[in-house]
C-alpha positions, -999 to +999 in steps of 0.1 A: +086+102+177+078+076+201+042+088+202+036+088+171+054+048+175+031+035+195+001+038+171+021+022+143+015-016+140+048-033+148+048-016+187+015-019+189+007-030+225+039-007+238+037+026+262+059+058+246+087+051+277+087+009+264+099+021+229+119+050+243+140+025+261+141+001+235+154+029+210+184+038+232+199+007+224+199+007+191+207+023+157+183+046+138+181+075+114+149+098+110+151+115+080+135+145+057+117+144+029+103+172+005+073+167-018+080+149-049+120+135-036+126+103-038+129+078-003+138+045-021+148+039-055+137+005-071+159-022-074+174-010-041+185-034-013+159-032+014+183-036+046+164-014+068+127-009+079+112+026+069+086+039+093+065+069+079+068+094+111+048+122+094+033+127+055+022+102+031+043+086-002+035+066-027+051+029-046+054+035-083+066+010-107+070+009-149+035-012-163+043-033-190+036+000-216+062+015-199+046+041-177+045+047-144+020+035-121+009+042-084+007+013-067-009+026-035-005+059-012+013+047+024+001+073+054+020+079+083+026+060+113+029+030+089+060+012+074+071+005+045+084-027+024+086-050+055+084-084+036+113-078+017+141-069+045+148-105+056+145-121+016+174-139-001+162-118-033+155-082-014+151-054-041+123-031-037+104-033-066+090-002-066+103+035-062+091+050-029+082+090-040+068+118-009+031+128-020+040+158+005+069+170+031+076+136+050+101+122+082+111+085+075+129+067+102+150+040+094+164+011+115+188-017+103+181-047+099+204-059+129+189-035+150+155-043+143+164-084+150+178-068+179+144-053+185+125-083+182+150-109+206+148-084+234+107-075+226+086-105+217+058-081+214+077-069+184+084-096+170+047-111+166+034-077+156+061-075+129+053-115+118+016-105+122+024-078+094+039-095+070+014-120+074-013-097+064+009-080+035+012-110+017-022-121+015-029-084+003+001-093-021-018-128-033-051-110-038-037-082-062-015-104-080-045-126-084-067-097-098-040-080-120-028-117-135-065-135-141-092-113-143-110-098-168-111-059-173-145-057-157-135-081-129-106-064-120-126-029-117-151-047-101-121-060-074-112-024-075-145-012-071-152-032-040-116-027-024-125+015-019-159+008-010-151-021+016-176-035+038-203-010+041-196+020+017-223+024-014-204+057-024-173+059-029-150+092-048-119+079-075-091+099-059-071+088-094-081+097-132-092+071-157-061+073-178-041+067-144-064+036-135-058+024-167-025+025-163-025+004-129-046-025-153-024-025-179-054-015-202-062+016-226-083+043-213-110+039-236-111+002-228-116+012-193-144+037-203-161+008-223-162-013-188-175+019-168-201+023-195-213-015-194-209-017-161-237+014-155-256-002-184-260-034-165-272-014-133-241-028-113-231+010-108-237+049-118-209+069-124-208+107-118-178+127-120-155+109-100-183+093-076-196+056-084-225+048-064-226+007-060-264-005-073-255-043-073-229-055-046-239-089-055-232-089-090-195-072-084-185-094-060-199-126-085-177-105-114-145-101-090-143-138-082-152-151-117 
């Protein structure tokens, strides 16, 4: 476990025997997960911090047609939901489902303050986190709330590809993207369809190949 620790992102910068010693003085669970159970139910109280030791889940939520949507895949070593443990309003908003078998460990929250007066290391990895979550937060709230349909699969476009990629593979189907907009499939089809029509991208299968970076990135900011 503490190996697997030190490349998470919160004790970053500490050898296996730091966090070893850190962990003996304090409280924590590690526990098992099979494919498809569910970790964290929405609405719940988030009073610990959930560390994905091994496998990969996924935050669903209800769209506003009332089905439910991934919201993104999570990979082990990293954690989950850590700007909501120290709210005044601390519900998950999202249910937290294994994509395969998965360990979780869980620390309460006074063990992890505990963790972060005796470590300052800790503590500015775990501010430098939620730092970095929340401007992911404002930049998806941004695209789902005020962008058009093609804007926001441009923005979604350009989020898989990143920097440098020119191909990149939709791990999801249509109907599920869709879903994640808030739009109908065969809205989302239309914007494909224009999209290729207007030489911004070509769409095989489940591989778009980006023709004009320049014009997605004009459409995702528009």
């Amino acid at each position: 476990m503490y190996n697997i620790l030190t490349k998470n992102d919160i004790f970053k910068g500490l050898s296996e025997e730091e966090i070893k010693n850190l962990f003996n003085s304090i409280e924590y669970r590690v526990s098992s997960y099979s494919k498809e159970n569910l970790i964290i139910h929405s609405d719940q109280i988030c009073n610990h911090l959930y560390i994905i030791l091994e496998g990969q889940v996924r935050g669903e939520m209800l769209n506003p047609m009332g089905k439910v949507v991934k919201i993104e895949d999570i990979d082990a070593p990293k954690a989950i939901a850590t700007i909501f443990i120290f709210g005044k309003n601390n519900k998950l908003p999202v249910n937290v489902v294994a994509n395969i078998d998965s360990k979780i460990l869980s620390i309460p929250k006074n063990s992890l303050l505990k963790l972060m007066s005796t470590n300052e290391t800790i503590l500015m990895n775990y501010l430098s986190e939620i730092s970095d979550k929340a401007r992911l937060l404002t930049k998806k709230i941004r695209m789902l709330s005020f962008l058009t349909i093609k804007g926001k699969v441009a923005n979604f476009i350009l989020r898989k590809a990143g920097s440098n990629k020119r191909v990149i593979k939709l791990e999801q189907s249509q109907q599920k993207i869709a879903d994640f907009f808030g739009v109908t499939r065969p809205s989302l089809s239309r914007v494909f369809k224009e999209m290729e029509q207007d030489g911004l991208i070509e769409l095989e299968n489940k591989e778009i190949t980006i023709l004009d970076r320049k014009k997605l990135i004009e459409l995702s900011e528009s």
